[in-house]
N, C-alpha and C positions, 0 to 999 in steps of 0.2 A: 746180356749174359749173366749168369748167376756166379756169383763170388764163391770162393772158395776158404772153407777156415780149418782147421786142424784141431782133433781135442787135447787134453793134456797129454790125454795117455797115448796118442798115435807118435806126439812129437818124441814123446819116453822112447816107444817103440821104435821111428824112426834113430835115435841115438845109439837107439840097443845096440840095430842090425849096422850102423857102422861101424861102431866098435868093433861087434863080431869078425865081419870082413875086414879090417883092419890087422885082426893078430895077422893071415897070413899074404895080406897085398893093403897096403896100407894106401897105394897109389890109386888103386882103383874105388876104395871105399865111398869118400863125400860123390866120386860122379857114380857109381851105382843110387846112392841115395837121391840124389841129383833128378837120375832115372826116374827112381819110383814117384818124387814128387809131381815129374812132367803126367806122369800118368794118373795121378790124380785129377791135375789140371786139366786133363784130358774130358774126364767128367762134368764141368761146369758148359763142355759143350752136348755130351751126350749122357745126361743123370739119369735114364731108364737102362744102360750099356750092363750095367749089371744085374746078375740074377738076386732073388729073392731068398732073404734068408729067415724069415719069420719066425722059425725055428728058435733062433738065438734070441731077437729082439725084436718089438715090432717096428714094421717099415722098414728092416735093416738090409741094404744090399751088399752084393761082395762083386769083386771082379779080381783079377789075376795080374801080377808083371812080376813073369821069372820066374814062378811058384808063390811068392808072397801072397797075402790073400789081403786085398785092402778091403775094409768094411768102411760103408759110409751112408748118410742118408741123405734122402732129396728134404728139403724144406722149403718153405717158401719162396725164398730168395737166395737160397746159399745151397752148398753142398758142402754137408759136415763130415770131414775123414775122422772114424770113428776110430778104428785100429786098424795098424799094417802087423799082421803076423806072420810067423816061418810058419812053410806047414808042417812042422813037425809038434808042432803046438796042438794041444788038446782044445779045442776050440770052444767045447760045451762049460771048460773051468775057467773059461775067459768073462770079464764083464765089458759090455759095449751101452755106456754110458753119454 
């Protein structure tokens, strides 16, 4: 099975959206994030699961948990979570690095 790693800026972005849901369920925050990570992990068993985003970056896929849009790429061996964004995020002024 292919390993899983996280970039700098997804873990940013994973802190963000806790924070976020934290002002108003502060109980629910780390297991929402909890969530989103499982469904990353989810990916080292099915890394073709998401659509093609090319557009943005090359090789770059997206897939969805709850509206968030996780970006990540297949590699050799690993499956990189590139960024988790809200969709209310402009996606085209984002960088996936």
């Amino acid at each position: 099975m292919m390993r899983l790693v996280f970039s700098p800026a997804s873990r940013i972005d994973l802190l963000g959206i806790q924070a976020y849901i934290a002002k108003d369920k502060p109980e629910s925050a780390a297991t929402f994030v909890d969530k989103l990570e499982h469904e990353c992990k989810l990916l080292t068993r099915f890394p073709e699961w998401g659509a093609k985003q090319d557009h943005l970056a090359p090789e770059l896929r997206r897939t969805t948990y709850r509206g968030y849009a996780i970006y990540y790429l297949v590699l050799v061996d690993k499956i990189r979570i590139v960024r988790v964004l809200h969709p209310s995020l402009n996606v085209v002024t984002q960088t996936f690095d």
